[in-house]
PDB file of N, CA, C and O in Angstrom:
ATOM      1  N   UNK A   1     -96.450 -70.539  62.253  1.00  0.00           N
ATOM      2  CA  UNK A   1     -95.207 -71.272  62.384  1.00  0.00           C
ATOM      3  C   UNK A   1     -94.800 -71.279  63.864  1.00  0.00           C
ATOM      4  O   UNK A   1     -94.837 -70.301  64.610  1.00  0.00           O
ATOM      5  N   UNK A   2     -94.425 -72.460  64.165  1.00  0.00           N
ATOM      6  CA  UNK A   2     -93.912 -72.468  65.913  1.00  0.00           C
ATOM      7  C   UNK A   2     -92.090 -71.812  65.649  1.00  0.00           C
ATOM      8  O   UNK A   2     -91.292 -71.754  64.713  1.00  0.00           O
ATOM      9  N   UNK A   3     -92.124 -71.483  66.874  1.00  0.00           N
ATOM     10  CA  UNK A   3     -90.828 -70.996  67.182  1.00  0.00           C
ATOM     11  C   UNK A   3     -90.024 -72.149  68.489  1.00  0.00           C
ATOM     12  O   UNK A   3     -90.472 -71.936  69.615  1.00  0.00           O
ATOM     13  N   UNK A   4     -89.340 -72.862  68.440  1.00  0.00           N
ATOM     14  CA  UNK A   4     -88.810 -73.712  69.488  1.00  0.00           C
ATOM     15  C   UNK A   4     -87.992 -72.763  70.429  1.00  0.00           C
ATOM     16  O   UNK A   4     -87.590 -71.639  70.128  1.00  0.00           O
ATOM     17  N   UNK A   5     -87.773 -73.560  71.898  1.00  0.00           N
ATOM     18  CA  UNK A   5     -87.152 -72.633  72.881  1.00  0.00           C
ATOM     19  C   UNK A   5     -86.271 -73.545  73.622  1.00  0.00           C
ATOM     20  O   UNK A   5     -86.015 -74.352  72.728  1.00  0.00           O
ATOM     21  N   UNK A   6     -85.842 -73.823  74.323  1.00  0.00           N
ATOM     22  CA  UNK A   6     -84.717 -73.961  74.840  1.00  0.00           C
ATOM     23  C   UNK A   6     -85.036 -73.985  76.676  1.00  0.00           C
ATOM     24  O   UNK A   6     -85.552 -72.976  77.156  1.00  0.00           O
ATOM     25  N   UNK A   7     -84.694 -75.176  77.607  1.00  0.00           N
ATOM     26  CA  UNK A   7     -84.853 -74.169  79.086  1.00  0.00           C
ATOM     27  C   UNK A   7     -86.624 -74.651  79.594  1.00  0.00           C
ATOM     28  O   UNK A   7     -87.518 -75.292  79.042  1.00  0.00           O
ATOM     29  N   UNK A   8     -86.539 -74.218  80.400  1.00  0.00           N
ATOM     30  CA  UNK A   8     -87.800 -74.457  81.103  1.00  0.00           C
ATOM     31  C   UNK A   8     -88.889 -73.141  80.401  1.00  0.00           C
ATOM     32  O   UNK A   8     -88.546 -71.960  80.449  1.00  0.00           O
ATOM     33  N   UNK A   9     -90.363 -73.646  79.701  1.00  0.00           N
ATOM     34  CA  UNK A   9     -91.416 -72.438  79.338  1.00  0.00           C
ATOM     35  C   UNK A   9     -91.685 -71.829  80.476  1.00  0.00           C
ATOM     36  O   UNK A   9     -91.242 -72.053  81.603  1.00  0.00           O
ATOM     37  N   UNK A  10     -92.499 -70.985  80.077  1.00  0.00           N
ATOM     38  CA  UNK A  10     -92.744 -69.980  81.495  1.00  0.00           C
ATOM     39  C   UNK A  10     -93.807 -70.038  82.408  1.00  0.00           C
ATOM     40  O   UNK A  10     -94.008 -69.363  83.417  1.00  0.00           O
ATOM     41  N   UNK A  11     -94.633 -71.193  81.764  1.00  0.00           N
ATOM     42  CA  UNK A  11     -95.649 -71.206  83.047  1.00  0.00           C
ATOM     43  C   UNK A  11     -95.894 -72.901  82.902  1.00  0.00           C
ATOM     44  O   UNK A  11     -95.462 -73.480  81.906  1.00  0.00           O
ATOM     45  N   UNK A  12     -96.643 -73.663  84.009  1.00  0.00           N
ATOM     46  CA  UNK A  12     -97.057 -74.518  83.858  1.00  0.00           C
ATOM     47  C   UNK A  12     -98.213 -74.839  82.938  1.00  0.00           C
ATOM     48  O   UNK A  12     -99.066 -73.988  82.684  1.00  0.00           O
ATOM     49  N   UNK A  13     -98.264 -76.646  82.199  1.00  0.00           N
ATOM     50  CA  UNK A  13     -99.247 -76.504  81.377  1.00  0.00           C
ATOM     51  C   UNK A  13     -98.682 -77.643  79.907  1.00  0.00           C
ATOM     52  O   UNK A  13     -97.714 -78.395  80.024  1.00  0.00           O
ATOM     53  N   UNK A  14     -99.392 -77.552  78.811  1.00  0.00           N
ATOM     54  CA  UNK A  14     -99.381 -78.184  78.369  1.00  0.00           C
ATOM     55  C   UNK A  14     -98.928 -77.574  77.015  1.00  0.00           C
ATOM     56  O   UNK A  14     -99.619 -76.750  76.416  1.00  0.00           O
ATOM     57  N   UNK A  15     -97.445 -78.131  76.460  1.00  0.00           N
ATOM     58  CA  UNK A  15     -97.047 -77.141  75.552  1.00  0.00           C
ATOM     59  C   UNK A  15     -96.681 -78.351  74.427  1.00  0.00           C
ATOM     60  O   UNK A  15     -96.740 -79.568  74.603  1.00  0.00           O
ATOM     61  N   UNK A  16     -96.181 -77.415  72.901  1.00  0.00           N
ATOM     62  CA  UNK A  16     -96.005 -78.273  71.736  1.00  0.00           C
ATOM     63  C   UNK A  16     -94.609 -78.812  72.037  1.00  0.00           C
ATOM     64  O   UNK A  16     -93.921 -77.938  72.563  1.00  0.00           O
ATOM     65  N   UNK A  17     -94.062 -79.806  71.895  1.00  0.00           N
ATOM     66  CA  UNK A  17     -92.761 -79.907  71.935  1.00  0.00           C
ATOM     67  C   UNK A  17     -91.875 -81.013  71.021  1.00  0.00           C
ATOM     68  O   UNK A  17     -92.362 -81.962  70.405  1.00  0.00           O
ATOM     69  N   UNK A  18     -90.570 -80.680  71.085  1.00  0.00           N
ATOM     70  CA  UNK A  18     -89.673 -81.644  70.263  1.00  0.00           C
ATOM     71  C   UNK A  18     -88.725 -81.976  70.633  1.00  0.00           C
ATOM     72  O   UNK A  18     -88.288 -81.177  71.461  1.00  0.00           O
ATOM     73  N   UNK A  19     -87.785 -83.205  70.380  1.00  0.00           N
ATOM     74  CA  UNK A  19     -86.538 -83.704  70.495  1.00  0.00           C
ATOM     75  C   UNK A  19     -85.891 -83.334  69.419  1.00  0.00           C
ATOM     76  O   UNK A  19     -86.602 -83.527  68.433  1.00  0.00           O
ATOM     77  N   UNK A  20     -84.901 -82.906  69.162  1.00  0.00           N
ATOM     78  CA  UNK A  20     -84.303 -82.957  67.603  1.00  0.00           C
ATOM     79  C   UNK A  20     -85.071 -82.796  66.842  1.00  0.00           C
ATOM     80  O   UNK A  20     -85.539 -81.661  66.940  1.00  0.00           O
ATOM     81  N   UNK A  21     -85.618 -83.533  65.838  1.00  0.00           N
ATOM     82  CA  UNK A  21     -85.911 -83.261  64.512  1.00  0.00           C
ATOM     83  C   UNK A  21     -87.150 -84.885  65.266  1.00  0.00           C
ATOM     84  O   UNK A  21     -87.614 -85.526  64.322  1.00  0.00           O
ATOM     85  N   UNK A  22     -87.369 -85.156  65.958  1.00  0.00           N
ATOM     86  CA  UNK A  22     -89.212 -85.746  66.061  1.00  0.00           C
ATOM     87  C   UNK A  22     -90.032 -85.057  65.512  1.00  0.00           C
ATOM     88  O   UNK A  22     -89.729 -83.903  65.206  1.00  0.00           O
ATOM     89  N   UNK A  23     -91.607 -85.697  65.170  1.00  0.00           N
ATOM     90  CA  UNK A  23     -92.904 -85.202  65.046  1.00  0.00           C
ATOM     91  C   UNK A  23     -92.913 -84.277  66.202  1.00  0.00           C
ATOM     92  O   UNK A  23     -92.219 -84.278  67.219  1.00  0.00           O
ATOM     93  N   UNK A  24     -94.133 -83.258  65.696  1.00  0.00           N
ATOM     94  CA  UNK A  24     -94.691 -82.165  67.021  1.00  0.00           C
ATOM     95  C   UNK A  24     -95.506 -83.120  67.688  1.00  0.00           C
ATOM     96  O   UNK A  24     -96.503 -83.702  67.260  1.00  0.00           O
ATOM     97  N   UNK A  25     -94.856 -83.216  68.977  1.00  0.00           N
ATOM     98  CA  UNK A  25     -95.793 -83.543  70.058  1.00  0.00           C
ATOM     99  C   UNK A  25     -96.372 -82.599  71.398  1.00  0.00           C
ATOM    100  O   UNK A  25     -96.083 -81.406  71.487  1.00  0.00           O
ATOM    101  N   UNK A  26     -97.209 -83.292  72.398  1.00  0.00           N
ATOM    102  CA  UNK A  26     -97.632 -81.903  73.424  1.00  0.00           C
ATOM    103  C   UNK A  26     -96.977 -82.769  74.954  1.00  0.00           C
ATOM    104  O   UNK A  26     -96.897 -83.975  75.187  1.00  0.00           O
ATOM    105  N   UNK A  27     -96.677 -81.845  75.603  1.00  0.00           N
ATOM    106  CA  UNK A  27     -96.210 -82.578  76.816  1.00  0.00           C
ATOM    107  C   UNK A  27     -96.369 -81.349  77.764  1.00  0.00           C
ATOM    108  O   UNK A  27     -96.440 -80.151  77.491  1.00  0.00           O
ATOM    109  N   UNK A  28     -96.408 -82.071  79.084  1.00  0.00           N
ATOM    110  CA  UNK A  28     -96.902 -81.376  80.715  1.00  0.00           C
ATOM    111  C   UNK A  28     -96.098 -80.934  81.119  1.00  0.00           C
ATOM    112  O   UNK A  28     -95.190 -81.668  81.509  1.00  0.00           O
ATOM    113  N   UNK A  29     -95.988 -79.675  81.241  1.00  0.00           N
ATOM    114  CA  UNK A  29     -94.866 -79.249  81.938  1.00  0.00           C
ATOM    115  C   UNK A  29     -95.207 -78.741  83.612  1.00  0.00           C
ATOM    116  O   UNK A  29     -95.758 -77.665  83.843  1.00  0.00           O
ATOM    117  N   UNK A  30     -94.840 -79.566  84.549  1.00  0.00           N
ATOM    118  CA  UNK A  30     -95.709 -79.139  85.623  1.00  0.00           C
ATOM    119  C   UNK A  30     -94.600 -78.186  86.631  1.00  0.00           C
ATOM    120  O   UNK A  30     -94.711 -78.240  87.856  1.00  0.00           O
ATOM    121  N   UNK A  31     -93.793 -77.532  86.128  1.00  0.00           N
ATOM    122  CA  UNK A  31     -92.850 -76.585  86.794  1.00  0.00           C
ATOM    123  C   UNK A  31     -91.435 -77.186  87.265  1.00  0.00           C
ATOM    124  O   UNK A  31     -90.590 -76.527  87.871  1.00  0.00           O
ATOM    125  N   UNK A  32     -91.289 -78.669  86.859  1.00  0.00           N
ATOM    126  CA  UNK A  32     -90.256 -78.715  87.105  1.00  0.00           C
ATOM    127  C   UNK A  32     -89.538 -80.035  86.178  1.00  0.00           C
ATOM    128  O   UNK A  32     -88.433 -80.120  85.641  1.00  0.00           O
ATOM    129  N   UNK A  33     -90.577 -80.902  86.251  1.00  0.00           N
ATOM    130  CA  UNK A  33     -90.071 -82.284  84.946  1.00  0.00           C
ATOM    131  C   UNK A  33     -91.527 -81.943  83.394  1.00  0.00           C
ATOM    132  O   UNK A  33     -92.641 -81.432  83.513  1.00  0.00           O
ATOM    133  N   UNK A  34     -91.160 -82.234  82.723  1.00  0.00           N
ATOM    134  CA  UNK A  34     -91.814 -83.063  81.504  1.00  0.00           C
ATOM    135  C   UNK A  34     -92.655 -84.531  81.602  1.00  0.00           C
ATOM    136  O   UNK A  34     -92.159 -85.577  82.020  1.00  0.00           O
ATOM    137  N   UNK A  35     -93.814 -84.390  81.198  1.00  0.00           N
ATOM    138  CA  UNK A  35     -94.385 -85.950  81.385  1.00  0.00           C
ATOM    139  C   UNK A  35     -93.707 -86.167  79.511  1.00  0.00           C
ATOM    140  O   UNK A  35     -93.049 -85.483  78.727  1.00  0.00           O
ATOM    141  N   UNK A  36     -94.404 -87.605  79.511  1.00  0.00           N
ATOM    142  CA  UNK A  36     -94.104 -88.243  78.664  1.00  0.00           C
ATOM    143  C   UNK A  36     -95.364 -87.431  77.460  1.00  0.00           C
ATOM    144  O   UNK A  36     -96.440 -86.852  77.612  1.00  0.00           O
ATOM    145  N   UNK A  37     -94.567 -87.767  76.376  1.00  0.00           N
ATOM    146  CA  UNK A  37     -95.350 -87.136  74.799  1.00  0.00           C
ATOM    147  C   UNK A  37     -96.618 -87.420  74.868  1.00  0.00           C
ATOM    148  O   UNK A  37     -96.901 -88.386  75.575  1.00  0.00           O
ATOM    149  N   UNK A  38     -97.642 -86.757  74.240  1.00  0.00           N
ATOM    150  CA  UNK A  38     -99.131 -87.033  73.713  1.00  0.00           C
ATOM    151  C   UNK A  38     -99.091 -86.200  72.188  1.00  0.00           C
ATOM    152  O   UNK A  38     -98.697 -85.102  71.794  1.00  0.00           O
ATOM    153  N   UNK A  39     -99.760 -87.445  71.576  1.00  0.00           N
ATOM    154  CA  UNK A  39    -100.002 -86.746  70.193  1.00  0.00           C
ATOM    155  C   UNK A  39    -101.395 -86.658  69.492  1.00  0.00           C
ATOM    156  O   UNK A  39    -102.298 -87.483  69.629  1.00  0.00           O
ATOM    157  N   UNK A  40    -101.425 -85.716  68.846  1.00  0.00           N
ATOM    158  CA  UNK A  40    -102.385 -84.876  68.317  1.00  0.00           C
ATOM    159  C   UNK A  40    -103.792 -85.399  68.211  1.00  0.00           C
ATOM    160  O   UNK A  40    -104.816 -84.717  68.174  1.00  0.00           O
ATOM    161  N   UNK A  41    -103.669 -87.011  68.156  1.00  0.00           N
ATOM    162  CA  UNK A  41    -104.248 -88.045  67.399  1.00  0.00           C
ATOM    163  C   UNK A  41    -104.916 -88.474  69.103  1.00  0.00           C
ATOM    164  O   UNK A  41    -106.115 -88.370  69.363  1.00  0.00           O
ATOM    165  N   UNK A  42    -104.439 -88.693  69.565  1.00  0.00           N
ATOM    166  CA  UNK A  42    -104.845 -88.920  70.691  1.00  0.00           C
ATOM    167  C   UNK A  42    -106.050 -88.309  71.509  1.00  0.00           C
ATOM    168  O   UNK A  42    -106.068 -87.078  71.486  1.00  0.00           O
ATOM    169  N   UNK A  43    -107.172 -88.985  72.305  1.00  0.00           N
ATOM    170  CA  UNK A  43    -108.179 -88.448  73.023  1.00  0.00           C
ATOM    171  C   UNK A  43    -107.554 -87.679  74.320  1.00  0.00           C
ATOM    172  O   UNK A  43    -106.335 -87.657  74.489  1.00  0.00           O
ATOM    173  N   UNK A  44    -108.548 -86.989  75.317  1.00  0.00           N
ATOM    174  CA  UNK A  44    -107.941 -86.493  76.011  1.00  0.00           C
ATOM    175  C   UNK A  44    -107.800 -87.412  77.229  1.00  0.00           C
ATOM    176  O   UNK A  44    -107.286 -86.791  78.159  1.00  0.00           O
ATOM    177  N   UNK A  45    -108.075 -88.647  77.525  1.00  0.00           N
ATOM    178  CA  UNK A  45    -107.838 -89.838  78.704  1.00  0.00           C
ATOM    179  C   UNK A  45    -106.719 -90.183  78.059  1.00  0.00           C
ATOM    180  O   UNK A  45    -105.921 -89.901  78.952  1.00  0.00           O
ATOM    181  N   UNK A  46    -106.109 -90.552  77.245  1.00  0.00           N
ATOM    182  CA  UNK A  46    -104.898 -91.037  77.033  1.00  0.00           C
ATOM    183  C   UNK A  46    -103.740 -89.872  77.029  1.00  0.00           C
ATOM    184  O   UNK A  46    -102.656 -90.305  77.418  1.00  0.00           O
ATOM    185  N   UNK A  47    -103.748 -88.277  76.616  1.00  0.00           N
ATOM    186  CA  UNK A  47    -103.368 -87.178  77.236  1.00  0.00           C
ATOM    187  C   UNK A  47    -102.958 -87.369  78.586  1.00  0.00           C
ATOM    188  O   UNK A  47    -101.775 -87.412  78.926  1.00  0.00           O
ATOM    189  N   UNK A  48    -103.981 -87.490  79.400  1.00  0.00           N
ATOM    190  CA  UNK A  48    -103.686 -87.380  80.971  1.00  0.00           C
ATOM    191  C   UNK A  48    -102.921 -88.276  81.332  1.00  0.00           C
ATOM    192  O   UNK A  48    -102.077 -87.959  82.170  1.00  0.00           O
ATOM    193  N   UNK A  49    -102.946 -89.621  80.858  1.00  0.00           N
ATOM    194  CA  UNK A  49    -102.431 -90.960  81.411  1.00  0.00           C
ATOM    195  C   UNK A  49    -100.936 -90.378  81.155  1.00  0.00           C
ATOM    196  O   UNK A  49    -100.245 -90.354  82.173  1.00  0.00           O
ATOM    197  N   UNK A  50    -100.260 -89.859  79.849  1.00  0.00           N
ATOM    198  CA  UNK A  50     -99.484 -89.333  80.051  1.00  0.00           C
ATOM    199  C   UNK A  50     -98.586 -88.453  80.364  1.00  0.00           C
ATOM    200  O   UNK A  50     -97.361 -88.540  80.271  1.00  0.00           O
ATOM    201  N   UNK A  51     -99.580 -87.145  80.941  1.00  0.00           N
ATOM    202  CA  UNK A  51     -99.513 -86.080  81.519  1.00  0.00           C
ATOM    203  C   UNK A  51     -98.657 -86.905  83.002  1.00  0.00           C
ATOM    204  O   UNK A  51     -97.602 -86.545  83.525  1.00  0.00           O
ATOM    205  N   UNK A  52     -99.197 -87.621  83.238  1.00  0.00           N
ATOM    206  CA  UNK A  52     -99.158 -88.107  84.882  1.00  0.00           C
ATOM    207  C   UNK A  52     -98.059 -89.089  84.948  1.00  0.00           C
ATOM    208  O   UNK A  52     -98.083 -89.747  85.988  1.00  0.00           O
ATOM    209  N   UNK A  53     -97.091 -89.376  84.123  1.00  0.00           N
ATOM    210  CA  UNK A  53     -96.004 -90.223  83.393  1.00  0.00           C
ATOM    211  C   UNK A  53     -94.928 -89.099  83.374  1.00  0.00           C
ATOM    212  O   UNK A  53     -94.966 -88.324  82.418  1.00  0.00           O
ATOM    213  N   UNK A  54     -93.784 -88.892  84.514  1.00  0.00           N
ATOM    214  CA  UNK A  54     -92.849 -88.171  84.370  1.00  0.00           C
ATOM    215  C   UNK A  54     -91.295 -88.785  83.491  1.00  0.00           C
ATOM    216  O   UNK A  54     -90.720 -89.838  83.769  1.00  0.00           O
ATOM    217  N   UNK A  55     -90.910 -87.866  82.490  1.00  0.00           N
ATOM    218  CA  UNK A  55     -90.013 -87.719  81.720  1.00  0.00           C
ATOM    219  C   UNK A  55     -88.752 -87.786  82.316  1.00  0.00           C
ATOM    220  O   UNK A  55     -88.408 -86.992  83.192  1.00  0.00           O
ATOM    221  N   UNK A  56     -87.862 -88.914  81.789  1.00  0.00           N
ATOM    222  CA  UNK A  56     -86.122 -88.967  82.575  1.00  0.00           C
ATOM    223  C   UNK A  56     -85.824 -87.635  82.867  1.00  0.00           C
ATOM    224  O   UNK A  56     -85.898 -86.654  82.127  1.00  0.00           O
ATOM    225  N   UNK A  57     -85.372 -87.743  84.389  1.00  0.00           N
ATOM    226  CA  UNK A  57     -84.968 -86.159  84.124  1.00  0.00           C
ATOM    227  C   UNK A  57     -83.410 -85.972  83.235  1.00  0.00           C
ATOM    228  O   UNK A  57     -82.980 -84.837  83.035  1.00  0.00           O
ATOM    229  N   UNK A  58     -82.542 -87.375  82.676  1.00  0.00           N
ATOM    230  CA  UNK A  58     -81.884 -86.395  81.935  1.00  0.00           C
ATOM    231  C   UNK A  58     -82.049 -86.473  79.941  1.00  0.00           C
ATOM    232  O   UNK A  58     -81.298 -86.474  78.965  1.00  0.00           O
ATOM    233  N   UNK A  59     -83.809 -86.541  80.297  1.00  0.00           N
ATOM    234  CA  UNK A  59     -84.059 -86.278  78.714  1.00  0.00           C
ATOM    235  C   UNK A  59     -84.835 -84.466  78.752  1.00  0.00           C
ATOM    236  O   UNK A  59     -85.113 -83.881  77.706  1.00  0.00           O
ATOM    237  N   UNK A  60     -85.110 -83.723  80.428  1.00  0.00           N
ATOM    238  CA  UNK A  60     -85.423 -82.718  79.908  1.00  0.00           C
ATOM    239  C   UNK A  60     -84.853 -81.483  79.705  1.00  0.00           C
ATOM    240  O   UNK A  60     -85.411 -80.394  79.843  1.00  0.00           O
ATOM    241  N   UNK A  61     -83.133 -81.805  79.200  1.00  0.00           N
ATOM    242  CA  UNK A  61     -82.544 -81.059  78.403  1.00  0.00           C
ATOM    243  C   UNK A  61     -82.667 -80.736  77.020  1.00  0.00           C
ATOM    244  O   UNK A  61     -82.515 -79.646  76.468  1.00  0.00           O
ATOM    245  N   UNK A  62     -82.993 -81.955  76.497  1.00  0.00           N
ATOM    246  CA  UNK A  62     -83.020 -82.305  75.200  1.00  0.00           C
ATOM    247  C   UNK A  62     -84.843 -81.829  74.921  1.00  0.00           C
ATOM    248  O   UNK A  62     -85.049 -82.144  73.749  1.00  0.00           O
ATOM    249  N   UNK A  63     -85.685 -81.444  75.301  1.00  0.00           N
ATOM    250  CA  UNK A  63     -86.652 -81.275  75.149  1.00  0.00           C
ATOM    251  C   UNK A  63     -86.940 -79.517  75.190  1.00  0.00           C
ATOM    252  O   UNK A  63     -86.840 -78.745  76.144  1.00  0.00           O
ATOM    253  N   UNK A  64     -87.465 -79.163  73.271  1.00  0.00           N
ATOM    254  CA  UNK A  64     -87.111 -78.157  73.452  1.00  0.00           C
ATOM    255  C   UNK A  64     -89.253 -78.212  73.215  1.00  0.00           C
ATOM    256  O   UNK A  64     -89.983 -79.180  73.003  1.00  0.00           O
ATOM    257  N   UNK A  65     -89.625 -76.570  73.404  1.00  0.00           N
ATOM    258  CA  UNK A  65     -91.068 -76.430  73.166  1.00  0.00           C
ATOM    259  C   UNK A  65     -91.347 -75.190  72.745  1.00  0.00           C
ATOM    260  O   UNK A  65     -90.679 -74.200  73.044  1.00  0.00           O
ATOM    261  N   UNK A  66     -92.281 -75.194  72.080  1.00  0.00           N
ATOM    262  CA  UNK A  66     -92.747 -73.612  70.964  1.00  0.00           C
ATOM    263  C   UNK A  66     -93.728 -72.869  71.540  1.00  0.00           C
ATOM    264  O   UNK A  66     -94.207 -73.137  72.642  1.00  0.00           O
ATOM    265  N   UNK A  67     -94.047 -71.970  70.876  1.00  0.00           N
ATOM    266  CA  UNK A  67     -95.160 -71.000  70.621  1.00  0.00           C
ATOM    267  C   UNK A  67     -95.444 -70.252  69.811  1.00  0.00           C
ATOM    268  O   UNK A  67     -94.478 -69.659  69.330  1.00  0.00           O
ATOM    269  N   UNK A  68     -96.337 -70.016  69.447  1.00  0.00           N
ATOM    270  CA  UNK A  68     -96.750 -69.632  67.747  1.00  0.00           C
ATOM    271  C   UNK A  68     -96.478 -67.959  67.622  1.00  0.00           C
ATOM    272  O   UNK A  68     -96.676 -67.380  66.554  1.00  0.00           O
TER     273      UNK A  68
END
């Protein structure tokens, strides 16, 4: 079971994450913004494309992310 968190994770990288009550998606956290969502379903070239796609910065409040 994931546990959601709140705040910036603790290292850079690629973590599970959610808005509210969305599907689990994975997003980049590169130490300071959020890229845009990648989902599960997805290869890893379309991953990166959105790894490299930075997130409004005022949606990365609302963006919480887990760990098992």
């Amino acid at each position: 079971m994931t546990k959601y968190h709140s705040g910036p994770p603790p290292s850079i990288g690629w973590w599970p994450t959610r808005i509210g009550k969305s599907c689990r998606e994975y997003r980049w956290w590169d130490g300071k913004r959020w890229s845009w969502p990648a989902f599960p379903h997805e290869n890893e070239f379309r991953a990166a494309r959105w790894a490299a796609k930075k997130e409004v910065k005022s949606y990365n409040f609302e963006i919480i992310w887990g760990t098992t």
